[in-house]
DRENTOR-385243 format. One line per field, with one value per residue (C-alpha): residue number from 0; z, y, x. Coordinates in nm, 2 decimals. Last residue first. Example, Ala and Ser with C-alpha at 12.3 -4.5 7.8 and 13.67 -1.06 7.14 Angstrom:
// DRENTOR-385243
i = 1/0
c3 = 0.71/0.78
c2 = -0.11/-0.45
c1 = 1.37/1.23
// end
This chain:
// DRENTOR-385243
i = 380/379/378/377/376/375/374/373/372/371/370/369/368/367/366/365/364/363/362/361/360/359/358/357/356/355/354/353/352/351/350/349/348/347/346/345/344/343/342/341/340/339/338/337/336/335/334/333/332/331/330/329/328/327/326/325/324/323/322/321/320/319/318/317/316/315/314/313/312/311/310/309/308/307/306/305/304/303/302/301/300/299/298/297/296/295/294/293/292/291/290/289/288/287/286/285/284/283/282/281/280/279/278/277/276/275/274/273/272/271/270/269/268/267/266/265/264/263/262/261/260/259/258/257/256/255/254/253/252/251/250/249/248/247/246/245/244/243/242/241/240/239/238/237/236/235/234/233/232/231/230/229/228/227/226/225/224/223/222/221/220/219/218/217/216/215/214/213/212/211/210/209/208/207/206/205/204/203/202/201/200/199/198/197/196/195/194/193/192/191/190/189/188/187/186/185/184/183/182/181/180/179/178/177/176/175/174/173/172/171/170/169/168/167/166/165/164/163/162/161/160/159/158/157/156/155/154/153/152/151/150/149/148/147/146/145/144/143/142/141/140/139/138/137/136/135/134/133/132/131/130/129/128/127/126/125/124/123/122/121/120/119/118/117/116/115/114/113/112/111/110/109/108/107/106/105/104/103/102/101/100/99/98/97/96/95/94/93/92/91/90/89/88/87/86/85/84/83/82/81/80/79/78/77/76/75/74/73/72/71/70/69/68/67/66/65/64/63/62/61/60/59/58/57/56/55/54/53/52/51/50/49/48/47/46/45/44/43/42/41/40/39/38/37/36/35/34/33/32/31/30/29/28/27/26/25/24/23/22/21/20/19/18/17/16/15/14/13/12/11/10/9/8/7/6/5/4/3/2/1/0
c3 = 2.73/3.01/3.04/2.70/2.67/2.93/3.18/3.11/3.42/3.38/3.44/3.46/3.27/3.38/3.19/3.44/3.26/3.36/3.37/3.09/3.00/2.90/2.96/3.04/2.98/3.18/3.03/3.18/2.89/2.57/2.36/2.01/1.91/2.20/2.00/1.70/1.88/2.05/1.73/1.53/1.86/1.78/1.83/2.03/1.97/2.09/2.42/2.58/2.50/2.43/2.48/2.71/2.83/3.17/3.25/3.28/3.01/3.04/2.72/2.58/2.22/2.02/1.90/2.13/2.48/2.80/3.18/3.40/3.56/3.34/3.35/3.56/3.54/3.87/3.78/3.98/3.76/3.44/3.45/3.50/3.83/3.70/3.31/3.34/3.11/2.91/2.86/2.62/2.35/2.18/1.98/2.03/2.42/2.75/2.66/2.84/2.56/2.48/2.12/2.04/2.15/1.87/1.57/1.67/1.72/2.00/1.98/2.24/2.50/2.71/2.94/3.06/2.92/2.75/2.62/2.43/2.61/2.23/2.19/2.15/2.54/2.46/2.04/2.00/2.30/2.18/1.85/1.91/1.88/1.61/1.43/1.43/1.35/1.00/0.90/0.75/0.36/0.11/-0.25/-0.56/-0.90/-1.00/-0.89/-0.90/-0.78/-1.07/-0.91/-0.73/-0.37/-0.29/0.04/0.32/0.23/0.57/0.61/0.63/0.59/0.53/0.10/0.17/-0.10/0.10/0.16/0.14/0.32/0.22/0.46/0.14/-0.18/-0.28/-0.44/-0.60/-0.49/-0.80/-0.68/-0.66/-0.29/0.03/0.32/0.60/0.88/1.07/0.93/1.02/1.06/0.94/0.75/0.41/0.55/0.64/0.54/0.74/0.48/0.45/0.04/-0.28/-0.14/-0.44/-0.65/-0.72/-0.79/-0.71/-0.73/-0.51/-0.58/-0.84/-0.65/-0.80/-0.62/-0.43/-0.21/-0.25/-0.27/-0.32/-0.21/-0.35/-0.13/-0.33/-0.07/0.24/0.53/0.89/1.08/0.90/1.05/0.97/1.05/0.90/0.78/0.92/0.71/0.85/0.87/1.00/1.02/1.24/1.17/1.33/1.32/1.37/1.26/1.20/1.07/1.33/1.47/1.44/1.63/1.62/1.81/1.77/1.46/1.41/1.10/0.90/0.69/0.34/0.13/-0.17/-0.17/-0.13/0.15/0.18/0.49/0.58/0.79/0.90/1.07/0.91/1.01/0.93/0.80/0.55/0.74/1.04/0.76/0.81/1.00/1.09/1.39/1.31/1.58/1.35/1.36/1.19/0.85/0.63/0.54/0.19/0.11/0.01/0.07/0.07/0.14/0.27/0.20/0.49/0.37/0.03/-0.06/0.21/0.20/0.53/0.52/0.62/0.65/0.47/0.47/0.24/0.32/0.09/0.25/0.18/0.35/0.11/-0.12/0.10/-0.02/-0.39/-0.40/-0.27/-0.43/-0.81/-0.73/-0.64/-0.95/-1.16/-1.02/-1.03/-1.39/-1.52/-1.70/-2.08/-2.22/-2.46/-2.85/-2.90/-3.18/-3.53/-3.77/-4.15/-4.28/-4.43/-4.84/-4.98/-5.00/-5.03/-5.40/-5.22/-5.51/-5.38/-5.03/-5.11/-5.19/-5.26/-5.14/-5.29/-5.53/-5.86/-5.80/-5.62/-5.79/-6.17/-6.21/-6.08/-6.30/-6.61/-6.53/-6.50/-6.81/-7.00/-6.84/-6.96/-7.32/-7.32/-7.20/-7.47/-7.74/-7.65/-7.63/-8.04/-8.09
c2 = 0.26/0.48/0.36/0.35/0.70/0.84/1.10/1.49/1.70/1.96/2.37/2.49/2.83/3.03/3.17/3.23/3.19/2.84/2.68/2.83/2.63/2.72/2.44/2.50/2.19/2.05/1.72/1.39/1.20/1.37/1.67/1.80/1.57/1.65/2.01/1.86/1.59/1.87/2.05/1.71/1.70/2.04/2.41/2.46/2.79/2.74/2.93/2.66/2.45/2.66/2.65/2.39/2.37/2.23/2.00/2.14/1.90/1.50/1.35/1.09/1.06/1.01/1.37/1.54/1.43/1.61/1.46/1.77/1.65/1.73/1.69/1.85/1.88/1.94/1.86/1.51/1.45/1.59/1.37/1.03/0.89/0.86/0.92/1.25/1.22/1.53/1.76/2.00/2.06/2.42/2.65/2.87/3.03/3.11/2.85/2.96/2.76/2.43/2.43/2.78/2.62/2.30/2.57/2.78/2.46/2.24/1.93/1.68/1.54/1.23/1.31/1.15/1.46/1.23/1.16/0.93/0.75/0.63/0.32/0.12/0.26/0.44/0.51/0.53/0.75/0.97/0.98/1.11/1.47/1.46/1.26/1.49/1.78/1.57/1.63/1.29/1.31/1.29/1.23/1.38/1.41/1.05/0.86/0.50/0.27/0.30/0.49/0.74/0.89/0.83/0.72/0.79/1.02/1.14/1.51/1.82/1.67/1.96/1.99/2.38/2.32/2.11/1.75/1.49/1.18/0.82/0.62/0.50/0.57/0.22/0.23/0.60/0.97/1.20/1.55/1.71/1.76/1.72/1.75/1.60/1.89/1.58/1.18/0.98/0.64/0.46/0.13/0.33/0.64/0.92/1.31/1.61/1.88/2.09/2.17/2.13/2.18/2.16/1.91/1.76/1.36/1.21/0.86/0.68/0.35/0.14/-0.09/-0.02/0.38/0.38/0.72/1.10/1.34/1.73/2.02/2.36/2.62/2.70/2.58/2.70/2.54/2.74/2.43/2.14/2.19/2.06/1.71/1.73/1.38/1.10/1.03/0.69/0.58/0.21/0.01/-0.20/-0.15/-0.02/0.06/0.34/0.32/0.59/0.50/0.81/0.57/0.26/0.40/0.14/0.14/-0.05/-0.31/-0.48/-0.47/-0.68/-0.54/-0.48/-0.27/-0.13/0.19/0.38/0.17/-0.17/-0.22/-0.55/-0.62/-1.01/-1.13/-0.85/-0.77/-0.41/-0.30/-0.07/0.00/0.16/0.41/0.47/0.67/0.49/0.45/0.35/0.48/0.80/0.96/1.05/0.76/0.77/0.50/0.37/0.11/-0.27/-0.60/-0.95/-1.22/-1.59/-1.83/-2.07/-2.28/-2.33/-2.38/-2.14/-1.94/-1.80/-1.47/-1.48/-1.18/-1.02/-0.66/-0.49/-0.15/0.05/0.33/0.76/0.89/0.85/1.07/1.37/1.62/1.49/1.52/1.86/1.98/1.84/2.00/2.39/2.31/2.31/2.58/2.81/2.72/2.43/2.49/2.43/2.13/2.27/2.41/2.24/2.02/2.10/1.80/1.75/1.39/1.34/1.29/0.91/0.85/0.45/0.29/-0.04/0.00/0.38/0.26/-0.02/0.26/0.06/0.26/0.47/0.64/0.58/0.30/0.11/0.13/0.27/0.13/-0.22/-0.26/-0.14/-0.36/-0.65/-0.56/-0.55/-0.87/-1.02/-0.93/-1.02/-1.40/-1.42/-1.32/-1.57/-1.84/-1.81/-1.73
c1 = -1.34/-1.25/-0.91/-0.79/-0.84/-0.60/-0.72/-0.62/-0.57/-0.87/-0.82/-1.18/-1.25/-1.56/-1.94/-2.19/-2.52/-2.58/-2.27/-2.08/-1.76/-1.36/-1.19/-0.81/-0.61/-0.32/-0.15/-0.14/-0.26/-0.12/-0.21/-0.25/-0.51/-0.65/-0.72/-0.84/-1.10/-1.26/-1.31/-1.42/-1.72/-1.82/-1.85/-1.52/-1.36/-0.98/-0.88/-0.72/-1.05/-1.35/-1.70/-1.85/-2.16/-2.22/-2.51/-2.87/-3.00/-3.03/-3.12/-3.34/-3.37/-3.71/-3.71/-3.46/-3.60/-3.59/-3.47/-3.33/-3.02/-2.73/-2.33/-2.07/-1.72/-1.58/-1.23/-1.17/-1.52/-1.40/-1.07/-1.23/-1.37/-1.73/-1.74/-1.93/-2.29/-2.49/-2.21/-2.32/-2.08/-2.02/-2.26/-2.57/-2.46/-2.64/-2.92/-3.23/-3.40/-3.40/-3.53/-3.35/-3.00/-3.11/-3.20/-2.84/-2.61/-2.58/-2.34/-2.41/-2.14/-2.05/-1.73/-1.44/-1.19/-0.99/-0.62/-0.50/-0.12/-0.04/0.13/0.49/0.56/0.87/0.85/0.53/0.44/0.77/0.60/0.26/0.25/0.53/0.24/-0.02/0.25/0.32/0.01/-0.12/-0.12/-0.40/-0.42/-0.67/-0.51/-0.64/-0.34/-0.44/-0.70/-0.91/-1.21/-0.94/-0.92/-0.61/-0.45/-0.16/0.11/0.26/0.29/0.52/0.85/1.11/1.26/1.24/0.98/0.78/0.77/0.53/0.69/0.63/0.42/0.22/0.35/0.37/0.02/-0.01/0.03/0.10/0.12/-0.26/-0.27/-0.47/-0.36/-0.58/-0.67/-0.84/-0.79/-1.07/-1.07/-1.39/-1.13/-1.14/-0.99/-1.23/-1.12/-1.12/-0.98/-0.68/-0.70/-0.53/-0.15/0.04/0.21/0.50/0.65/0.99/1.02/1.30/1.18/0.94/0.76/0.44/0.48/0.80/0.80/0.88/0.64/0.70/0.48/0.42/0.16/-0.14/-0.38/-0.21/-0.02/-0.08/0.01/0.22/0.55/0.84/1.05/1.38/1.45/1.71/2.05/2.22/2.57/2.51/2.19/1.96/1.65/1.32/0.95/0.75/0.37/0.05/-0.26/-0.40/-0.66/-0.41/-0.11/0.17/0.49/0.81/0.79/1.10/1.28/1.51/1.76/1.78/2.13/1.96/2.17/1.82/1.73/1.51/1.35/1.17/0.89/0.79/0.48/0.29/-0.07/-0.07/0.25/0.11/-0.18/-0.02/0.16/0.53/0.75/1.12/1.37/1.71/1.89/1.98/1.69/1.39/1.41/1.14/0.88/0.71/0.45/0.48/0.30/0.30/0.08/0.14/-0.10/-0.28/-0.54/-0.53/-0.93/-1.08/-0.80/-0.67/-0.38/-0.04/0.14/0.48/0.56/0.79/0.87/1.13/1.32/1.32/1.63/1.90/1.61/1.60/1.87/1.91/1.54/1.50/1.82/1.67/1.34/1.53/1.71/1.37/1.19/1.57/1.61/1.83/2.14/2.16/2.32/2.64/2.60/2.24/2.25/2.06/2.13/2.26/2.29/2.62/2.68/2.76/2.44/2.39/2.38/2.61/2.87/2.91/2.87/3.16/3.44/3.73/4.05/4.33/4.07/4.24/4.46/4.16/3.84/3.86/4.25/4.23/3.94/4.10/4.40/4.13/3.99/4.33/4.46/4.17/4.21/4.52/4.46/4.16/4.42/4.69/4.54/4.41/4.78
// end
């Protein structure tokens, strides 16, 4: 009997059990047990993503449009340590492809030394390049791969661009690729790269340009190439707001030269000049004009000689400076204002060796244009 009564009594509480957890609810409910809400948490969704705007969608087409294009460049030199001897260095900027043989824009400095170049493209297939032209006063490079099935760039045009203007870049800053970043055109300025080059009618913009974006193209909103991204100017080496692009005309001058002869044919006039502005043509006197560039020396047997170019023979001095005056002065070159040696520079920019120019000079008082067969650069040095 004593047995008996302890073995009931259990039976009861376990029945009891049975009947407050799983006969009455059909299920044990461990949350309950657990203390835990048993109640949802109420959120606010949006009903479907909304579709982007026309600024935003125009962004997306530009990059979908251009980014198969845009390639990796690692370069790989071999520099001396005084303690290691020779160590190999790598580096990376950005190219794009302009045609379907393979060829590719980059930066001269961002393959600069190499002994080995390699091209990564958006699918991350690599193959090994070969370096086909190089044009270190522009910082300008094409080199080449060996690939199937590629997309080149539509080359624009980079005259007439104004500050305001919206402009994409696409490149690999730190390594990290296909990044899109946008701007706008901050200014067309001369600027001076970091090795005395200078760069004329630079663009400069405010979209984020860092390390790796080098040789990358700066688009604009038609998604067409209108420059080369080339440096910053930042204290911390990194975007600061303040980047600047080669125009992309500067280089469309130069590419068949880079691409045929693996240099640029420069042209020259074969002259020495002085710039004469209003305080200098009032020291002189009997100046007919207060601007242009005095030519003071004719490189003998260069283009301004077989022209008729001719320089001064009256012996003066400007301050310390010796300097023959009487010399022609020009003007203009194909009817471009020419008040300085950066103007003169512009417009051969524009031009190769073997090309016609008008010169527009005044000798004496009589002013008269003088067609000049350009000479090559190289061979007047």
């Amino acid at each position: 009997m004593k047995l008996i009564r302890p073995v009931f009594l259990a039976m009861i509480i376990a029945g009891a059990f049975f009947y407050f957890t799983t006969a009455n609810s059909g299920r044990l409910k461990l949350t309950n047990w657990l203390g835990q809400p048993s109640s949802k948490v109420e959120i606010t969704e949006a009903a479907s993503s909304n579709p982007a705007d026309a600024d935003e969608q125009n962004n997306i087409d530009v990059y979908k449009r251009n980014i198969q294009s845009v390639v990796n460049i690692t370069s790989r030199a071999v520099a001396f340590d005084f303690f290691y001897g020779l160590v190999p260095q790598e580096g990376q900027g950005s190219g794009f492809i302009i045609d379907k043989d393979g060829h590719i824009l980059t930066n001269f400095h961002v393959i600069e030394n190499a002994r080995q170049v390699e091209v990564t493209l958006h699918n991350r297939k690599k193959y090994r390049a070969t370096i086909v032209g190089t044009d270190r006063q522009h910082d300008l490079a094409i080199v080449q791969i060996k690939a199937p099935d590629l997309t080149p760039m539509v080359l624009g045009d980079s005259r007439n661009l104004q500050v305001g203007q919206k402009v994409y870049a696409i490149g690999n800053p730190f390594g990290l690729s296909g990044t899109l970043t946008s701007g706008i055109v901050s200014s067309i300025r001369s600027v001076q790269e970091p090795d005395g080059m200078t760069i004329d009618e630079a663009i400069q913009t405010d979209a984020a340009i860092n390390p790796g974006n080098s040789g990358g193209p700066l688009l604009n909103w038609h998604g067409d190439v209108i420059g080369i991204n080339t440096m910053i100017a930042s204290s911390v080496g990194q975007s600061a707001g303040i980047g600047f692009a080669i125009p992309i005309n500067t280089a469309k001058a130069v590419l068949n030269d880079l691409v045929t002869l693996g240099r640029v044919r420069r042209p020259a006039l074969g002259v020495r000049t002085i710039p004469i502005d209003p305080e200098l043509a009032d020291q002189m006197g009997g100046l007919p004009a207060d601007y242009g560039l005095l030519i003071v020396q004719v490189v003998p047997g260069s283009a301004a000689e077989q022209a008729g170019l001719r320089a001064g023979t009256e012996r003066a001095y400007i301050g310390n400076i010796p300097v023959m005056l009487g010399g022609d002065l020009i003007v203009a070159v194909d009817g471009q204002e020419i008040q300085n040696q950066q103007d003169l520079s512009r417009v051969m920019n524009n031009h190769r060796s073997g090309d016609t120019v008008k010169v527009t000079i005044y000798r004496g008082k009589r002013k008269m244009d003088v067609s000049v067969t350009l000479g090559e650069a190289r061979e007047q040095v």
